[in-house]
Each structure stands twice: as C-alpha cells, then as structure tokens.
N, C-alpha and C positions, 0 to 999 in steps of 0.2 A: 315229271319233275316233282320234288318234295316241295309240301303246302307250307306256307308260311305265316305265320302270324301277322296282320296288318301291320303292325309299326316297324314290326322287323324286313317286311318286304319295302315299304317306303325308307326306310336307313338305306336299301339296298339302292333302290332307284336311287335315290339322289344321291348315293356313291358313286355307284358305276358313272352316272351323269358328269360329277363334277371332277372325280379319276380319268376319264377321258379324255377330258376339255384338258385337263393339268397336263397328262403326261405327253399330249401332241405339242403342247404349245413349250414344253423344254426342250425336244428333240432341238440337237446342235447338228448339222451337216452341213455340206458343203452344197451351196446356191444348185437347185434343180437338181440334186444327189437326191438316193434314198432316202426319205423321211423326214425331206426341207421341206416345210412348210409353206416355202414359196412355190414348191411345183404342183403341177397340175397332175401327178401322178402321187403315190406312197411310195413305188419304187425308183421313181424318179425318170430321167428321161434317157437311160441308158448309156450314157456319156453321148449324148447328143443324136445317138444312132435314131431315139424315137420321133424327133422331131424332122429329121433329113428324111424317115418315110413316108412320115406325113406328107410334105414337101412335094416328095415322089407321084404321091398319091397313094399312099398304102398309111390308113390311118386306125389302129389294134384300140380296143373297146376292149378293158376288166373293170368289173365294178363287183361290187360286194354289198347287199343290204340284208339288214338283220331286223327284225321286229319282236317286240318282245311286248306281254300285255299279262297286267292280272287285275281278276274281278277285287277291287277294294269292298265293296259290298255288293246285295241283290245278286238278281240273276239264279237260275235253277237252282245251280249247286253255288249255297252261300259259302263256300267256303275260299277264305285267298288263295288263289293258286293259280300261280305260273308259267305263260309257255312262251316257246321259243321257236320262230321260226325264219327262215332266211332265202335269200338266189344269191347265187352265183350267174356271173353273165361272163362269156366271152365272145368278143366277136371284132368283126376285120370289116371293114370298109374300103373298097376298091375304087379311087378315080381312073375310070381307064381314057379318058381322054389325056391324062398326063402320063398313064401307062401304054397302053396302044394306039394311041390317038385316034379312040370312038368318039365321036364331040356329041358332048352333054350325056354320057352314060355312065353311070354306075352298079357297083354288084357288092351285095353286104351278106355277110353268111353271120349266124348268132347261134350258138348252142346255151342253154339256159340249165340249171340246175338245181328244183327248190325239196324244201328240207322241213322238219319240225314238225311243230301242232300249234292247234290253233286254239283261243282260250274261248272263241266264241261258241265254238261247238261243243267244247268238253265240259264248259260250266257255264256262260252266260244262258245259250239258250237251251230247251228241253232236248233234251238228245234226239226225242221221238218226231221231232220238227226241225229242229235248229232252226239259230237262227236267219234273218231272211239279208242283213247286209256281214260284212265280215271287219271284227277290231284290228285283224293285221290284213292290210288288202295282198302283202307278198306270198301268203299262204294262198292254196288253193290249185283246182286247177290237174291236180295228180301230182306226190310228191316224187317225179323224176326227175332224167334228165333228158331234155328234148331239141330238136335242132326247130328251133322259132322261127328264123326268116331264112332265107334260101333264093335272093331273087335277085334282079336286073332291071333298073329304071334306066331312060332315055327319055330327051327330049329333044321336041323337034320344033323348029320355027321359031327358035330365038327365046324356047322356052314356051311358047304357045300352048302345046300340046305335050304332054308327058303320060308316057307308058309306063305302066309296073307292073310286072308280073314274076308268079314262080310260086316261092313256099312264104305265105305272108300270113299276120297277123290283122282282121277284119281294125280293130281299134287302133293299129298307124295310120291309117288314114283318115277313117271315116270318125268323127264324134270323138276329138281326141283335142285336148287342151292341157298346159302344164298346170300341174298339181303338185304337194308336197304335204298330202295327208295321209294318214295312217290306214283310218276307216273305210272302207271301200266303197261306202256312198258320197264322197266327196271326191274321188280322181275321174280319171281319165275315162274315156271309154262307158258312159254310166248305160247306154242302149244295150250293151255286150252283157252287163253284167244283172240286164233284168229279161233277157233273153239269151242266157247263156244256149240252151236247148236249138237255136239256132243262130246265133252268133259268138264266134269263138274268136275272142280277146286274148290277148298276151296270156303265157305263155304258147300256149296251143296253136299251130301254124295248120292252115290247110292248102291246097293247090290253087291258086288265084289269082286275081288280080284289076287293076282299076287304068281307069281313063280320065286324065284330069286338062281341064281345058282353063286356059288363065286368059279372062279378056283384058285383062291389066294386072298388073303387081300385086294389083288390092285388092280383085273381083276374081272369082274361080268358078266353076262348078267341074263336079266327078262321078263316073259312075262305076260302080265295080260286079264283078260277078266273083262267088266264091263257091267251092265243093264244100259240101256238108257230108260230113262222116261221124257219127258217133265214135267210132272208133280210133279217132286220134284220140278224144280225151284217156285213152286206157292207161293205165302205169305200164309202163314195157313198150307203147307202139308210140315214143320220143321219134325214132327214125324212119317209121314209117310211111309208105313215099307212094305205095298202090294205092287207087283208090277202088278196092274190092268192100263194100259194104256201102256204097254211098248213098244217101235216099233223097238229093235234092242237090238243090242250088241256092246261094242270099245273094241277092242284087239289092245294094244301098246305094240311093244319090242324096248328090249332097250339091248345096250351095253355098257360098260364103262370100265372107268381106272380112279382109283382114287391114284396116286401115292404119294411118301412123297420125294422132291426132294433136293438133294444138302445136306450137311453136318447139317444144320440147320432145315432139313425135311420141306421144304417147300410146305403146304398142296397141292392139287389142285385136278379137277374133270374134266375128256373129256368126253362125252354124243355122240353114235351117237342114232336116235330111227325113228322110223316108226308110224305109226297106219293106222287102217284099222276099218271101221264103216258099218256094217251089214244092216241100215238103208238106204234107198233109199231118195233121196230128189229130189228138180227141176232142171232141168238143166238151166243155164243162157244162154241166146245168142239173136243175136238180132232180133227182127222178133217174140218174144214171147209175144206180147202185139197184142190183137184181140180186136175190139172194146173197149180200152180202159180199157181191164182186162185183166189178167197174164192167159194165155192159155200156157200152157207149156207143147211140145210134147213130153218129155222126161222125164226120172226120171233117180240116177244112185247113185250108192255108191259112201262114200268118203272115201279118203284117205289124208296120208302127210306125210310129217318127219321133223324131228330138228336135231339141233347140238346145243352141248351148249361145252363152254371151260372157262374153270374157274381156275388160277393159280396164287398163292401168288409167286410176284417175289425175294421182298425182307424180308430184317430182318433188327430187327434193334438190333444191339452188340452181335448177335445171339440169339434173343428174336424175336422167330415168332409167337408171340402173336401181334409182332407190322412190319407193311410195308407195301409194296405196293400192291397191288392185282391185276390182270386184268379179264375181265368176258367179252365173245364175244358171241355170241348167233342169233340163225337164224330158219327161221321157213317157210316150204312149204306148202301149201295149193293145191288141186286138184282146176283147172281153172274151170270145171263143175259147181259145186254146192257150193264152198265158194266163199262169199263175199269179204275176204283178201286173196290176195292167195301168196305173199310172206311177212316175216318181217324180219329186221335185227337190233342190237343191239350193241354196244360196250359201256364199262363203265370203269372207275377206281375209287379205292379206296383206303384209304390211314391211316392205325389205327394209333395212336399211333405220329402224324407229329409232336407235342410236348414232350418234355424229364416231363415237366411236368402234362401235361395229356396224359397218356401213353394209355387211353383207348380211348378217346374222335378219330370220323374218319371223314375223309373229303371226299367224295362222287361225282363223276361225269359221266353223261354218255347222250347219245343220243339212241333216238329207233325210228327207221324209218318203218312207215306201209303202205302195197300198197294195194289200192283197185283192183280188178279181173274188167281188161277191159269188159269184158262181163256181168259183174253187170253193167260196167257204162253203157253201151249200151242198157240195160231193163229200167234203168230211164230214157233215152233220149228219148225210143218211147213210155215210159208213158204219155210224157211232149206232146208227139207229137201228140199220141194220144188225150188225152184231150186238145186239141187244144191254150197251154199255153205255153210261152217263156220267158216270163216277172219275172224274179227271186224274183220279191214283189211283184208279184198275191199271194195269201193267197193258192192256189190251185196247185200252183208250186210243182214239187218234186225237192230238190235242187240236181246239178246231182253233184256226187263223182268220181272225178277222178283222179290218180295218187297217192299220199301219203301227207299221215296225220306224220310232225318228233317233235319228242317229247323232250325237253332240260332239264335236271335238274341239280342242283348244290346245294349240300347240307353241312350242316355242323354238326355232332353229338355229344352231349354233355353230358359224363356221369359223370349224377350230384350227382345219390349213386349208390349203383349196381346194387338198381329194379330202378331204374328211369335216361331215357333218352329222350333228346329235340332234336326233330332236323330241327331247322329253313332249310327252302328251298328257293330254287329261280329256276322257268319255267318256260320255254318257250314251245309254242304250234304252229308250222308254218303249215299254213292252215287247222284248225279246223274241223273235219271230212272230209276234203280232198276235199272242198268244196270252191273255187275259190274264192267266194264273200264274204267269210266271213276274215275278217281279225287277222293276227295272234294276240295270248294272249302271254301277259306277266304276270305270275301269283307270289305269296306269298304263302307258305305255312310253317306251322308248325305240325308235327308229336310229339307224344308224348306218349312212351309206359310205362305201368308201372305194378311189378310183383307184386302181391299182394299176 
C-alpha cells in the first residue's frame, strides 16, 4: 500500500469510520430484505427460506471481517503506513437430531479464507524479529484458504457427556472466551498464540478431538487429544486431510465454572487448563551456540497451563445484555523449549454506555508478553558467535529481552445487526521485546459483517 502522511491518513480513518456508520444507516428495504438494517444478515433472510432452514436444522455461517492498521508514529520503520488485511468465513451447521433424528448430535463444516499484510511485521517491529504479539489478530496463520472445522459433536446423558471429534480447531474449546479486540494479545485462545509451535488456533484445523463432562450447567471439565503436524500451517495444505509428517500429539484439560450470577444472572466463565505436548523440541540455554550454529545437547517435551476469568459485573436497569465486563487471563509456558514462557492480560468492556445505543461497546485492555531468559541468552552467543555487536550490522540477531505490552482502546459501533465498526487506538511498548526499536502508536479499524 502507498504511505501516507499522518494527518492525511487520520482524515482517512475517521472517513471511512463515519462513511460507514452513514451510509448503513440510510439503506431503505423492506423488513429483513437485503440491507434492512433490522436483519440479522446484509443479504437478508432470503424471502424467509433462511430462517425455515434454520428451523429445519440447517443453519449457513458468512461473515466478512477486515482489519486495517497504521503505525501513527514509532516502531522500526517510522514511517505511516498502511495495511490491510481480512477472512472470509463460510460455514453450515447441521442439527441432525431435527434432520435425522440423531438426538443431541451435530456436524459443522467452515472453510476460511484470510488475505493482506500485516502492519506489525512490515513496520512496527524489526523485520529480523518481529514482532512478538500481532495489531490485526485476523492476519496470520498462512494467507490461504483452508477447511477449519470438519467435525461431529454428540451428546449423551441428557448432555452429561459430550463427544467432538474430526477436523478441529485446539482454541474452540479449550481457553476460549468472547473478545472484540483487534490486537491478538487480548482475544481468545491466548495459550495457542504463545505456543503456536504446538497448539494450533483458528484458522489451522488438525485431526482431533475432546471429551467434555458437565457435572451441572455450571461445572464441566474436558479433555482433548490433537495431531500435531507442522505441515498444516503450510500455504497450499488448507485441505489437507493425511497425516504423513506428524511428530506428536497436544492433550489439554480443562476445568471450569460457567455461573449466572446475582438476580440479573450475570453471565461469566473461570477456566483453569493445562497441556501437555508428546513432541520433543530443543532445549534453550546458554552455551548452545558452537561455532556459530545452534548445537543443542538436549531435546524435551512441552508443557503449560492458563487461567482465564471472565465476568459481566454489571447491568443496566436489569438488562444484562448491557454493562460492564471484566476478562483477566494468563498463560505459562515451560522455560525449556518456549520462546514466551509467561503472558498476562487484563481488559474491560462496557456494552451498552449509551441509553441510546444500547448495543454499541467500549473496549479496553492491556497484554503483557515475556520472552523465556533462556531464548535471550541463545541470541546473545549467536551475536557472539558471529562476531557482531553493532544492532545496524545487517547480520545482527536483534536480541529480545523481557516483554513486548500491548494497549488497545476501542470503540464499537453497531450500525445494523450484521454490520459492525470498531475504530481503535494501540499502543505497542518495545516492539518484539527488542530495546532499540522504539514504541508504535498505532490506528486501527475492524469491521465485521454477517452476510
């Protein structure tokens, strides 16, 4: 994309923002048509056909979300500029209990399809590191197109017991909480995305599946087993269905309590989880650099766990469709063999701050990532090795030490019921955790829409 002068790319954001919001909320049609506002779709609900398959049991997932971000100042490369990135999602949800009459069984297929660049990579952080969380979380991943879920739940015992298995996503189930941030250290899935290396988050599907045990409505525990293939992440292997290359297995459990609290049933989610990865990897430490290459005298499994805490505090006139929220969240890493070996999180949110935009929500949070001492100390005798110190040698590793905190402030705007905007403002303090690069202050605009 062409660079833009700051004032003239802030014209630009708060164009596009308030063009948006304008031209959705003139659209004239006819109740639940095309581009009524009142529907729960853009295209509407077919002349009624979309709702009667619902009904059926046949209920069609399109959505559209776009991300858009530029560095306003800081970050590697000072200059404003622009990028643009998006998914596409299509997918079908199958009730076959009101299809076939299988009682309490479903089957959901999704093909995904993401696009663009990313601004964190191409200027906030050093390209020779990047950086360590991402300003558009829908980038990422490999930019194809790939078939995400592929599977079949059932339950059994009045809901007691529930099976899932087939082509799934590690962060549907396990360490998964609703989010509406931009920056990828404050969504969903936060264990996935500081152990990418053995747990693969949305988009990326592998062969799996979990065991979930509900001792009541409100108490669960789950455990899952999943294939580990590096070679799903590839661009081109979306449909890839062998598992020839596998080197392991991730078995996560989890616990929770999803309670409904106070007279207003104030939602909320407590998460505590584990995993454990069959996979061997290198161990970090210092002294594993020999002439100048990673000689690494050890290998060893990984492990971790999270906490996530997620609770709507308020209401508003006892309407908990509208208040305030909190979401705490935390994540361990084994010091061996990850890269990040702690994260921490806290956010609030707030639907509803207007009597007259009762849906529209205001969004805040910070996610703090720390690099694993023992990763820094492999880049320091790499530097030392090849006999470089000078952080603008071209040949330099830049070394990462301590934490990469991530700032967002958002504001979200629903402008019909498939279509929402949600201008941002980020902050990035030290850029992949990387001294010399200086903190980003970023712009962003998110914008989902149900088609």
């Amino acid at each position: 994309m062409a660079n833009y002068s700051p004032r003239r790319f802030k014209k630009l954001y708060l164009a596009c923002s308030v063009g948006l919001l304008f031209s959705s909320a003139q659209v004239l049609a006819a109740d639940m048509g095309p581009f009524s506002p009142d529907s729960p779709w853009m295209f509407g609900d077919w002349g009624g056909e979309r709702t009667a398959l619902k009904e059926q049991g046949i209920d069609f997932q399109t959505n559209y979300t776009s991300e858009t971000g530029s560095n306003f100042s800081g970050g590697y490369d000072k200059h404003t500029t622009a990028r643009y990135s998006d998914q596409w999602q299509l997918g079908v949800d199958l009730d076959l209990d009101k299809l076939l009459n299988w009682k309490d069984t479903e089957f959901q297929m999704t093909l995904t399809n993401r696009n663009g660049r990313n601004i964190s990579n191409d200027t906030v952080g050093d390209p020779r590191t990047g950086t360590l969380s991402s300003s558009q979380e829908v980038w990422g991943r490999g930019q194809t197109t790939r078939l995400t879920q592929f599977w079949i739940r059932q339950g059994y015992f009045n809901d007691t017991l529930d099976v899932k298995a087939g082509r799934v996503t590690v962060g549907e189930d396990f360490d998964s909480l609703n989010s509406n941030f931009q920056n990828l250290a404050l969504g969903s899935g936060q264990a996935g995305n500081w152990r990418g290396d053995r747990w693969y988050n949305w988009p990326v599907s592998q062969w799996g599946g979990r065991i979930k045990l509900n001792f009541t409505p409100e108490i669960y525990t789950e455990v899952g087993i999943y294939n580990q293939n590096p070679k799903n992440y590839d661009t081109g292997n979306g449909f890839r269905l062998d598992t020839s290359g596998s080197i392991g297995n991730l078995i996560p459990v989890e616990v929770g309590w999803k309670p409904t609290l106070g007279p207003d049933k104030l939602p909320g989610k407590y998460a505590l989880g584990a995993y454990y990865s069959s996979t061997k990897g290198d161990v970090y430490s210092s002294g594993s650099i020999v002439n100048g290459s990673e000689q690494y005298s050890r290998d060893a499994h990984a492990y971790g766990g999270y906490v996530l805490v997620q609770q709507q505090l308020t209401s508003v006139a006892g309407d908990n469709t509208r208040g305030l929220t909190l979401t705490v969240q935390g994540v361990m890493n084994d010091k061996k063999t990850s890269k990040t070996d702690n994260y921490q999180s806290v956010a609030v949110t707030y639907k509803g701050i207007f009597d007259s935009r009762p849906k529209d929500e205001l969004g805040f949070g910070v996610g703090r990532i720390h690099v694993n001492s023992d990763y820094t100390a492999t880049q320091r005798d790499q530097d030392a090795a090849n006999g470089v110190d000078n952080y603008n040698n071209p040949t330099y590793l830049p070394v990462q030490s301590g934490s990469e905190v991530n700032y967002e402030l958002y504001y979200g705007i629903q402008a019909t019921n498939w279509l929402t905007i949600r201008p941002n403002l980020q902050y990035v303090s030290a850029p992949g955790a990387v001294s010399q690069v200086k903190d980003a202050f970023i712009g962003g605009v998110m914008v989902n829409l149900a088609l």
